[in-house]
N, CA, C, O and CB atoms as a CASP TS submission, in Angstrom:
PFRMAT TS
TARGET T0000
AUTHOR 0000-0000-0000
METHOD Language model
MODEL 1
PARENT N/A
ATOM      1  N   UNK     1      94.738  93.957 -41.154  1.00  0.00           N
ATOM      2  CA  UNK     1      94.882  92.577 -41.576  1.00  0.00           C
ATOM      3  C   UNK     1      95.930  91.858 -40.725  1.00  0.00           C
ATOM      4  O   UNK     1      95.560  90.957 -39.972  1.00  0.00           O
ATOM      5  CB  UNK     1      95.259  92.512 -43.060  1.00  0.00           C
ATOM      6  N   UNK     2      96.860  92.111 -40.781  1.00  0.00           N
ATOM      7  CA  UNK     2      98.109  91.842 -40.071  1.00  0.00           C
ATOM      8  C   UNK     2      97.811  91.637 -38.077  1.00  0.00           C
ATOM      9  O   UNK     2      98.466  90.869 -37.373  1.00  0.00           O
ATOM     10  CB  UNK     2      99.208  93.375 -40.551  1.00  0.00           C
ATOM     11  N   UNK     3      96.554  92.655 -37.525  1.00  0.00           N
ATOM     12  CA  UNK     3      96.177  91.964 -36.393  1.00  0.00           C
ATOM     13  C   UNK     3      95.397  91.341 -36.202  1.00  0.00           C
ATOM     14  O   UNK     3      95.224  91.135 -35.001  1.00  0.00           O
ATOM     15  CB  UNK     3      96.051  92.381 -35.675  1.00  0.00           C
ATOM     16  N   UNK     4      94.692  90.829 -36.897  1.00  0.00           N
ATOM     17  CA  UNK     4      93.573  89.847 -37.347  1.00  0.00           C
ATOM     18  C   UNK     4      94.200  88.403 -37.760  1.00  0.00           C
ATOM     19  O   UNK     4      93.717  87.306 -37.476  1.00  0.00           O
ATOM     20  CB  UNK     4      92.740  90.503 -38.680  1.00  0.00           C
ATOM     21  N   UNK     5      95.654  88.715 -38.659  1.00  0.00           N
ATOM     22  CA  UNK     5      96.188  87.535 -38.518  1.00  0.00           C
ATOM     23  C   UNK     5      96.631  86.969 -37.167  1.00  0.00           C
ATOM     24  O   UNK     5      96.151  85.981 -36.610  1.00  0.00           O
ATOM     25  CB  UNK     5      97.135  87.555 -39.297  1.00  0.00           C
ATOM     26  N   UNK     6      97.395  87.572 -36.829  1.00  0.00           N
ATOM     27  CA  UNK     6      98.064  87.822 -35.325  1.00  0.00           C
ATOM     28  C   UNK     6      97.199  87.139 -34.092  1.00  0.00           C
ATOM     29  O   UNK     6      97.625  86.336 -33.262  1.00  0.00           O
ATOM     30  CB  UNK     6      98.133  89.571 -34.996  1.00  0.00           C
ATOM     31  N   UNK     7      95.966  87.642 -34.198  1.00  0.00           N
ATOM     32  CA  UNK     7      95.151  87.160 -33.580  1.00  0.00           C
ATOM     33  C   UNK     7      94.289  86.071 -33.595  1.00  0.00           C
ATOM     34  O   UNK     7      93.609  85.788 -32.609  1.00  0.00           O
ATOM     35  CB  UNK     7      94.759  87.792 -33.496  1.00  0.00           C
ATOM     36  N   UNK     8      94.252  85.298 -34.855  1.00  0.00           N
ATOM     37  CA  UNK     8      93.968  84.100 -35.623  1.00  0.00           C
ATOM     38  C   UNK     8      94.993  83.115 -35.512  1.00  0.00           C
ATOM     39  O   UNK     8      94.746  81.944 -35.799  1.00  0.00           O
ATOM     40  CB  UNK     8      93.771  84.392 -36.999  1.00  0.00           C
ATOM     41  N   UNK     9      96.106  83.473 -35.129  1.00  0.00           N
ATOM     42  CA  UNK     9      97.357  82.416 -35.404  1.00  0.00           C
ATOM     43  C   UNK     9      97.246  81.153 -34.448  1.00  0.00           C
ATOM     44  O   UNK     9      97.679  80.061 -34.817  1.00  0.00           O
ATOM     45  CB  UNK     9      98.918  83.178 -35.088  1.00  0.00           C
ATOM     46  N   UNK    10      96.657  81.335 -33.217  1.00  0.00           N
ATOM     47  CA  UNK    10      96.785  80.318 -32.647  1.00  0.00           C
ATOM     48  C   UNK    10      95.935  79.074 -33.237  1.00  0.00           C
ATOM     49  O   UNK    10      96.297  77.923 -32.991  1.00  0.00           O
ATOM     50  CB  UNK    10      96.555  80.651 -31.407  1.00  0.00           C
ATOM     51  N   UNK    11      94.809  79.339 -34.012  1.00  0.00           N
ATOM     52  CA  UNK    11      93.746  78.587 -34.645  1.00  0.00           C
ATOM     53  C   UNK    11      94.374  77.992 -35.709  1.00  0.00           C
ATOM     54  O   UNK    11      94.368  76.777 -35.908  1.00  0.00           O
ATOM     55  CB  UNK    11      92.557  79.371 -35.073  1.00  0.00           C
ATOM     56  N   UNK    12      95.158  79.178 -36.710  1.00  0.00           N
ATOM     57  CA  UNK    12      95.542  78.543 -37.637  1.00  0.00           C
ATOM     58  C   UNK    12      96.989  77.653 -37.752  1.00  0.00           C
ATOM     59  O   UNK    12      97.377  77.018 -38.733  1.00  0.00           O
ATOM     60  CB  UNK    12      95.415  79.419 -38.437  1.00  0.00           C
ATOM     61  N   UNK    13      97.534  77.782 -36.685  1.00  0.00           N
ATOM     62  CA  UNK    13      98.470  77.082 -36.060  1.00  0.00           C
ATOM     63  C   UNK    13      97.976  75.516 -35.796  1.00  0.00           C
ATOM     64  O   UNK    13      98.686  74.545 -36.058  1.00  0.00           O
ATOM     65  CB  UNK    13      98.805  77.856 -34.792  1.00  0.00           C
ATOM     66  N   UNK    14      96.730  75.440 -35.272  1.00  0.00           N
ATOM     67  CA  UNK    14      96.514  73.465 -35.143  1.00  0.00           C
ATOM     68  C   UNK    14      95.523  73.478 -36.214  1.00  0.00           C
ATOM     69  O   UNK    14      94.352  73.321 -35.866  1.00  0.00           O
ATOM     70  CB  UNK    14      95.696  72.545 -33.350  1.00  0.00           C
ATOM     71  N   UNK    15      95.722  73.603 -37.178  1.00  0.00           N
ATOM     72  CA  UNK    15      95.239  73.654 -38.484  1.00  0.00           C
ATOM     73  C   UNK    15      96.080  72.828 -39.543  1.00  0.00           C
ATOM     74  O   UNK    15      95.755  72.048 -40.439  1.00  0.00           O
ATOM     75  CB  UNK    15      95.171  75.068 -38.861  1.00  0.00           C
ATOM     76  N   UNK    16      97.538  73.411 -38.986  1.00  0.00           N
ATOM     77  CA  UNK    16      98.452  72.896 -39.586  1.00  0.00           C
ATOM     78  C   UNK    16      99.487  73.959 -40.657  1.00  0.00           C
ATOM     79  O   UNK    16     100.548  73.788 -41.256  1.00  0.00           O
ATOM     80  CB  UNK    16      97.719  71.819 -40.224  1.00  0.00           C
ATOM     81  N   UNK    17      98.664  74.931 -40.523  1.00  0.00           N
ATOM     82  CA  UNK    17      99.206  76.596 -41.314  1.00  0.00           C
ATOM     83  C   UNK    17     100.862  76.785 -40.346  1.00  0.00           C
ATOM     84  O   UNK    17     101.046  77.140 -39.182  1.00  0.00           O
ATOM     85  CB  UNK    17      97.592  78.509 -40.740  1.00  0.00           C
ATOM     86  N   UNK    18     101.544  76.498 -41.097  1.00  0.00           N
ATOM     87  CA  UNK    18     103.301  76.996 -40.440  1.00  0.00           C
ATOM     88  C   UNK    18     104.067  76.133 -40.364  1.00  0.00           C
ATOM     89  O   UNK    18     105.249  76.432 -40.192  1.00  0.00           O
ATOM     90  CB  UNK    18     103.532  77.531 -39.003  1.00  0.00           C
ATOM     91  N   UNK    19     103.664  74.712 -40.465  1.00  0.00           N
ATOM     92  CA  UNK    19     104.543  73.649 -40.466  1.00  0.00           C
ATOM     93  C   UNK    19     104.327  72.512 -41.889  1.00  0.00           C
ATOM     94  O   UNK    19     104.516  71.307 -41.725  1.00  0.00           O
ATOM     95  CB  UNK    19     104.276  72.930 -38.981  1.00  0.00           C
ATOM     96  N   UNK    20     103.763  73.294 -43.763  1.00  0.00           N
ATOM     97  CA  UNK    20     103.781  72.647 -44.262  1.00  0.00           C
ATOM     98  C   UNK    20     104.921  71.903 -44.927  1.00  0.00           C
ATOM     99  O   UNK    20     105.980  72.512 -45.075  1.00  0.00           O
ATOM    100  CB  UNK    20     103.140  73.006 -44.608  1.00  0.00           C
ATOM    101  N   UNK    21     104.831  70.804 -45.291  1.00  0.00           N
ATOM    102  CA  UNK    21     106.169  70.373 -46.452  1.00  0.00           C
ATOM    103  C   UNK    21     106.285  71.312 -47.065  1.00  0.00           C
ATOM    104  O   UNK    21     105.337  71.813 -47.671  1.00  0.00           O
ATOM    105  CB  UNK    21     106.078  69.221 -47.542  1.00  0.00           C
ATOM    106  N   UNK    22     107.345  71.741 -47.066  1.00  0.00           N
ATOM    107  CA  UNK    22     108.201  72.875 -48.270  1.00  0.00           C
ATOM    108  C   UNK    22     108.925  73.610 -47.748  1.00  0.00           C
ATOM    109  O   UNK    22     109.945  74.186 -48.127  1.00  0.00           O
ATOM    110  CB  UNK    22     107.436  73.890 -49.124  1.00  0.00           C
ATOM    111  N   UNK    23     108.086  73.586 -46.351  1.00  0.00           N
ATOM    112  CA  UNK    23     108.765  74.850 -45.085  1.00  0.00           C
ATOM    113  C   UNK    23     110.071  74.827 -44.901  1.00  0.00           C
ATOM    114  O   UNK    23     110.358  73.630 -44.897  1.00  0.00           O
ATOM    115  CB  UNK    23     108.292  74.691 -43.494  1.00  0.00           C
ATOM    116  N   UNK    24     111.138  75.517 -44.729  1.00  0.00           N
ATOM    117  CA  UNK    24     112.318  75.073 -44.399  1.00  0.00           C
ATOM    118  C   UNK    24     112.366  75.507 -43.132  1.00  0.00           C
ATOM    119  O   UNK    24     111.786  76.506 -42.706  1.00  0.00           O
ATOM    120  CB  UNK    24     113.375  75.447 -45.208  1.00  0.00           C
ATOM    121  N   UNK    25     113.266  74.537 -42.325  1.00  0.00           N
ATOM    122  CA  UNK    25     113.582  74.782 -41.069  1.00  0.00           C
ATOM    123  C   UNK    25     114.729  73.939 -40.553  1.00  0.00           C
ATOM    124  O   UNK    25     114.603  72.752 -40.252  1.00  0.00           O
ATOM    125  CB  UNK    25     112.450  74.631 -40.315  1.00  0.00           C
ATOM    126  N   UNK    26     116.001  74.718 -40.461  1.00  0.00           N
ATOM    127  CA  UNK    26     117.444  74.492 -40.372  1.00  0.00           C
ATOM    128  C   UNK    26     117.456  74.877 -38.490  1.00  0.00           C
ATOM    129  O   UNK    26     116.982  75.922 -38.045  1.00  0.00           O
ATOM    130  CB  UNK    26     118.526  75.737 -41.664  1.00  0.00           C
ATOM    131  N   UNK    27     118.026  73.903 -37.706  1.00  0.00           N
ATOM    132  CA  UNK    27     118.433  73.666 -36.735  1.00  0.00           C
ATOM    133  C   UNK    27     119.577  73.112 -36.178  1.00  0.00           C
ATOM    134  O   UNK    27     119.887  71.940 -35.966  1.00  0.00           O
ATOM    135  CB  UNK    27     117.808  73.315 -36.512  1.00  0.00           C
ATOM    136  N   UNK    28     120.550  74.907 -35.839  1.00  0.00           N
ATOM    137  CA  UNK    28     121.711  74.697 -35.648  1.00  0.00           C
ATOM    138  C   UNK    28     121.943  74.001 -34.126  1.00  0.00           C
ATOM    139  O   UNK    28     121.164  73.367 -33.414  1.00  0.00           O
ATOM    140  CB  UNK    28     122.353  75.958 -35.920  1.00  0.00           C
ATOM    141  N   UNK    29     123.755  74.505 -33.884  1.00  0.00           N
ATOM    142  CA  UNK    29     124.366  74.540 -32.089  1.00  0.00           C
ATOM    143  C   UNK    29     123.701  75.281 -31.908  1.00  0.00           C
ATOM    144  O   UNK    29     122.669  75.127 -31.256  1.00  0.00           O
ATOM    145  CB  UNK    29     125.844  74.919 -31.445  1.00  0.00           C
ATOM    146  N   UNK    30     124.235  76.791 -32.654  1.00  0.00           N
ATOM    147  CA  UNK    30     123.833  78.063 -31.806  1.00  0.00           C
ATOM    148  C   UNK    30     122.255  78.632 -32.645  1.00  0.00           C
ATOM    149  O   UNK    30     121.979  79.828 -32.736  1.00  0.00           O
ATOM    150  CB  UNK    30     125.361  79.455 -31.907  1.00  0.00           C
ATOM    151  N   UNK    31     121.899  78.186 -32.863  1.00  0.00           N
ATOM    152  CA  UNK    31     120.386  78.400 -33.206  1.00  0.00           C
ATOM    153  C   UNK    31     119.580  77.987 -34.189  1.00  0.00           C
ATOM    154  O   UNK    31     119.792  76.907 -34.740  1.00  0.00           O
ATOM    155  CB  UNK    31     120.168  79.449 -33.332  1.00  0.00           C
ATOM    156  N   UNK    32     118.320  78.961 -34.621  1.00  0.00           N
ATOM    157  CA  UNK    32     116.927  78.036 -35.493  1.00  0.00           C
ATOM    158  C   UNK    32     116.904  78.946 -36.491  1.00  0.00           C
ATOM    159  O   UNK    32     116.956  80.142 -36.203  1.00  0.00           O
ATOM    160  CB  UNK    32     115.147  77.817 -34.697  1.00  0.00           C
ATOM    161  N   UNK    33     116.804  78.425 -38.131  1.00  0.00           N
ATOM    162  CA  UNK    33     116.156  79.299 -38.481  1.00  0.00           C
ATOM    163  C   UNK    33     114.810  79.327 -39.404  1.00  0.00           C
ATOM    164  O   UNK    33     115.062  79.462 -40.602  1.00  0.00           O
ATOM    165  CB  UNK    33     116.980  79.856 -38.855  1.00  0.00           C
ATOM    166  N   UNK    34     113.999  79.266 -39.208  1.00  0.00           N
ATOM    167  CA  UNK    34     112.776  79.094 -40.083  1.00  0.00           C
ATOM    168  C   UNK    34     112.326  79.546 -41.612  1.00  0.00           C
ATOM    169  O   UNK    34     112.807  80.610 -41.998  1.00  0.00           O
ATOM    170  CB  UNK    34     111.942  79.612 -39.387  1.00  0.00           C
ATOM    171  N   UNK    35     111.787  79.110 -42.167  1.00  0.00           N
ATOM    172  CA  UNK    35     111.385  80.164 -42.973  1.00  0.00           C
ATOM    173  C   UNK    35     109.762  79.306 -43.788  1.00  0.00           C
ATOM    174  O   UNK    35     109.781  78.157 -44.228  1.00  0.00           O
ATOM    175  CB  UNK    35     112.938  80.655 -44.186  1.00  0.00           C
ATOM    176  N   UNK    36     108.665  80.116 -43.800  1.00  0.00           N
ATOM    177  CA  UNK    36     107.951  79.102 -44.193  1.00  0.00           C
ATOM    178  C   UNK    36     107.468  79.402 -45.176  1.00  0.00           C
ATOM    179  O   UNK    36     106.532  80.192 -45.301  1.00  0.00           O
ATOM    180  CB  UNK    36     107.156  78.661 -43.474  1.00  0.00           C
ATOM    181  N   UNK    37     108.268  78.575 -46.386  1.00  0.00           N
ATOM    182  CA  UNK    37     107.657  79.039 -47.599  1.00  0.00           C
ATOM    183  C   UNK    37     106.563  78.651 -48.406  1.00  0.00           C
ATOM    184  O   UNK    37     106.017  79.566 -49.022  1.00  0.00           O
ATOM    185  CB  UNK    37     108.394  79.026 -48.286  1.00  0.00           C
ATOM    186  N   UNK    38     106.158  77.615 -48.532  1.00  0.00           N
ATOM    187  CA  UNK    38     104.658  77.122 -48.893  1.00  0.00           C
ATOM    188  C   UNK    38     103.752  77.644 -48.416  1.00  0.00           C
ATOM    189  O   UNK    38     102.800  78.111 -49.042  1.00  0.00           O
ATOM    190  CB  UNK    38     104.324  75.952 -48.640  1.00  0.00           C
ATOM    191  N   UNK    39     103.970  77.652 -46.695  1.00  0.00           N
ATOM    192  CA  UNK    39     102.670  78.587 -45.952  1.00  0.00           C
ATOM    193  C   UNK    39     102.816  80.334 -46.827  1.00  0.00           C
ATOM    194  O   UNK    39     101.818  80.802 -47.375  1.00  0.00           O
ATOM    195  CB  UNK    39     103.087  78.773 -43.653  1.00  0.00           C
ATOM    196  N   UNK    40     103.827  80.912 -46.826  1.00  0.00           N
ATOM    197  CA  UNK    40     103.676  81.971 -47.682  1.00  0.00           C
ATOM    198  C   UNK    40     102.671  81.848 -49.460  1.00  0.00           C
ATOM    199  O   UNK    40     101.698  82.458 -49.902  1.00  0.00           O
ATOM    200  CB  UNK    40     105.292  82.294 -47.839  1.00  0.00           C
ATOM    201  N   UNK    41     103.385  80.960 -49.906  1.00  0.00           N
ATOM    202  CA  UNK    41     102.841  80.813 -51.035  1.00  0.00           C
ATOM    203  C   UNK    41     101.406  80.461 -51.185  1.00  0.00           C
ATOM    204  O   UNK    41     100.682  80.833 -52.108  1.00  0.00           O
ATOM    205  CB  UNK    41     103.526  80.023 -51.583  1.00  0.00           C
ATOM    206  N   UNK    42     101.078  79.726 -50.211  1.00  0.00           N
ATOM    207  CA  UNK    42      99.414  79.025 -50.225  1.00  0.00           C
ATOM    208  C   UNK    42      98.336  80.604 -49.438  1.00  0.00           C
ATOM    209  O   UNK    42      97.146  80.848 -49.635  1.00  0.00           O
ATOM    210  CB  UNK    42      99.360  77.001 -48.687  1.00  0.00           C
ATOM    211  N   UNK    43      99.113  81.208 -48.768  1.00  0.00           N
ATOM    212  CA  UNK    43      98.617  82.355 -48.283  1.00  0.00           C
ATOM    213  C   UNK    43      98.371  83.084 -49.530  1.00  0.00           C
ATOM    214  O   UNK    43      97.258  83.080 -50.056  1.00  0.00           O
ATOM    215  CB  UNK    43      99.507  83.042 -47.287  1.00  0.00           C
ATOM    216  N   UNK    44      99.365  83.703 -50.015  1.00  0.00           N
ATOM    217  CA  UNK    44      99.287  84.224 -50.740  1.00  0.00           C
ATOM    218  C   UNK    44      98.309  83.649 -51.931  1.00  0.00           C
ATOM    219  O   UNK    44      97.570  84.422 -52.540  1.00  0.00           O
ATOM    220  CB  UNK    44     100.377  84.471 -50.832  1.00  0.00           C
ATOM    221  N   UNK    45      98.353  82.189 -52.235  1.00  0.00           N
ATOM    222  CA  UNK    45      97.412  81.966 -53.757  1.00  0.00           C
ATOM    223  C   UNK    45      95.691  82.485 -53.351  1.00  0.00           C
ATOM    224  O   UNK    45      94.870  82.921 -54.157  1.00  0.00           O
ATOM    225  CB  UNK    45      97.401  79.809 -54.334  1.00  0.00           C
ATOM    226  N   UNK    46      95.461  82.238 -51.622  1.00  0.00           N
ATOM    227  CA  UNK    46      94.030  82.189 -51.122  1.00  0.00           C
ATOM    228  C   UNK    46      93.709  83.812 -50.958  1.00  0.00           C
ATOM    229  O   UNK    46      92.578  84.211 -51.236  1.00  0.00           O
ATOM    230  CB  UNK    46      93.868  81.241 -49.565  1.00  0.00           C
ATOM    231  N   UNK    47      94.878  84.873 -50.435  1.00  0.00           N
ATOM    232  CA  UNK    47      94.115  85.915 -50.375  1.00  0.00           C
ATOM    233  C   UNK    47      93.935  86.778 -51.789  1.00  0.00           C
ATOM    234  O   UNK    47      93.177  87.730 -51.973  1.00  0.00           O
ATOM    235  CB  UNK    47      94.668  86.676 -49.302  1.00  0.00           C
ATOM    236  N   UNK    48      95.120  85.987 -53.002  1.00  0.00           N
ATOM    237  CA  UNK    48      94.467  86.339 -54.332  1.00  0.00           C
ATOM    238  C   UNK    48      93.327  86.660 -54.727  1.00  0.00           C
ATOM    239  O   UNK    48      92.773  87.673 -55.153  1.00  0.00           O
ATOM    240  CB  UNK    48      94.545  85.633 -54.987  1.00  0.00           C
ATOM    241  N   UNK    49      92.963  85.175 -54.417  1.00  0.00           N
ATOM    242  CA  UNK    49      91.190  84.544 -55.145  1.00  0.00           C
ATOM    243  C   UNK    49      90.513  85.595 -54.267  1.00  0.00           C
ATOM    244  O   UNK    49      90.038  86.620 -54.756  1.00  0.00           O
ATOM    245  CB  UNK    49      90.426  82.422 -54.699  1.00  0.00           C
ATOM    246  N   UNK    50      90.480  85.325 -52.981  1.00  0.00           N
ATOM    247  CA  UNK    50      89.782  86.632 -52.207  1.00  0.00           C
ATOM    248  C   UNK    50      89.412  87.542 -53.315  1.00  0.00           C
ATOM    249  O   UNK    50      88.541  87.486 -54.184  1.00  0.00           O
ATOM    250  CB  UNK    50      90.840  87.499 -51.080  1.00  0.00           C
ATOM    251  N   UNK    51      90.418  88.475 -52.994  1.00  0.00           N
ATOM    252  CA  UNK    51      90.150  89.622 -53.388  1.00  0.00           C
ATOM    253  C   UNK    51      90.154  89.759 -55.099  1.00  0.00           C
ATOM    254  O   UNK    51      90.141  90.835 -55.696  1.00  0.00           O
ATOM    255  CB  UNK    51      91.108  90.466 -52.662  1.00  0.00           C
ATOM    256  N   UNK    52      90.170  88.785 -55.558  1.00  0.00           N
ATOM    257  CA  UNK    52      89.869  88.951 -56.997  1.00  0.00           C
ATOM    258  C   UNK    52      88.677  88.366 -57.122  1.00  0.00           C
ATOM    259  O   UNK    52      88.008  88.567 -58.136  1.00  0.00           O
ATOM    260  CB  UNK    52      90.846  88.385 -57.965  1.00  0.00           C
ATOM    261  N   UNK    53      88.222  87.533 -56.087  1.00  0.00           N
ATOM    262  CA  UNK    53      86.526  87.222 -56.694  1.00  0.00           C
ATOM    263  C   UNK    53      85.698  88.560 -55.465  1.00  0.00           C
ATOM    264  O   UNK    53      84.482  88.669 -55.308  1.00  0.00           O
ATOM    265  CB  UNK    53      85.760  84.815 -56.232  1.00  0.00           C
ATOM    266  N   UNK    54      86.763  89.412 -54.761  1.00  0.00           N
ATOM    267  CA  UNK    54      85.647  90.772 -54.509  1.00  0.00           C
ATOM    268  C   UNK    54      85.849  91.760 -54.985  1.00  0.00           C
ATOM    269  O   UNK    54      85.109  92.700 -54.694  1.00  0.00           O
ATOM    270  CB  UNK    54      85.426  91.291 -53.305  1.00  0.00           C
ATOM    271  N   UNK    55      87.010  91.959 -55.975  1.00  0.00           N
ATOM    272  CA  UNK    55      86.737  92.428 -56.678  1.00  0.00           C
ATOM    273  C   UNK    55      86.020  92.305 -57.972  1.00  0.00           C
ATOM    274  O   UNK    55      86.090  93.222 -58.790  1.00  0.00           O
ATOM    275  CB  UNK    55      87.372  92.673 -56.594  1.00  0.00           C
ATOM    276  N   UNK    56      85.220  91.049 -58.247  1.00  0.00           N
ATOM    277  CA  UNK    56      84.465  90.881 -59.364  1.00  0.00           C
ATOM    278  C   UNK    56      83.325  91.611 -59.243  1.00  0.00           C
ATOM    279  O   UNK    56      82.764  92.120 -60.214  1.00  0.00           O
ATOM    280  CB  UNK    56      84.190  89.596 -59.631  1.00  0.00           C
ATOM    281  N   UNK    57      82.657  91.761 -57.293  1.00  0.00           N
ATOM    282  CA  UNK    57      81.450  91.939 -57.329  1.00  0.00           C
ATOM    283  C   UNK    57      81.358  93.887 -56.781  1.00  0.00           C
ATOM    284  O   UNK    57      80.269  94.455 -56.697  1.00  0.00           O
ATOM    285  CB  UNK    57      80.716  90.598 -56.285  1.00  0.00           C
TER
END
């Protein structure tokens, strides 16, 4: 899964997946730090349903 994402990212990148409102992203002198939490959360609500509507069948 994880290289399938990996390998999907550039797509889901101009999609708009990594830069939603909620995301935090603090930009220091000495550096960046990201963190993207909505994109986590919305990931997470979609591969739920996934696998709970395959696991229905």
């Amino acid at each position: 899964m994880l290289v399938i994402a990996g390998a999907c990212w550039p797509l889901l990148s101009r999609l708009g997946l990594g830069r939603l409102p909620g995301d935090i992203a603090v930009t220091g002198e000495h550096g960046s730090f990201y963190f993207p939490i909505m994109t986590c959360i919305l990931v997470s609500a979609v591969l739920s349903l996934v696998f709970w509507i395959a696991g229905r069948f």
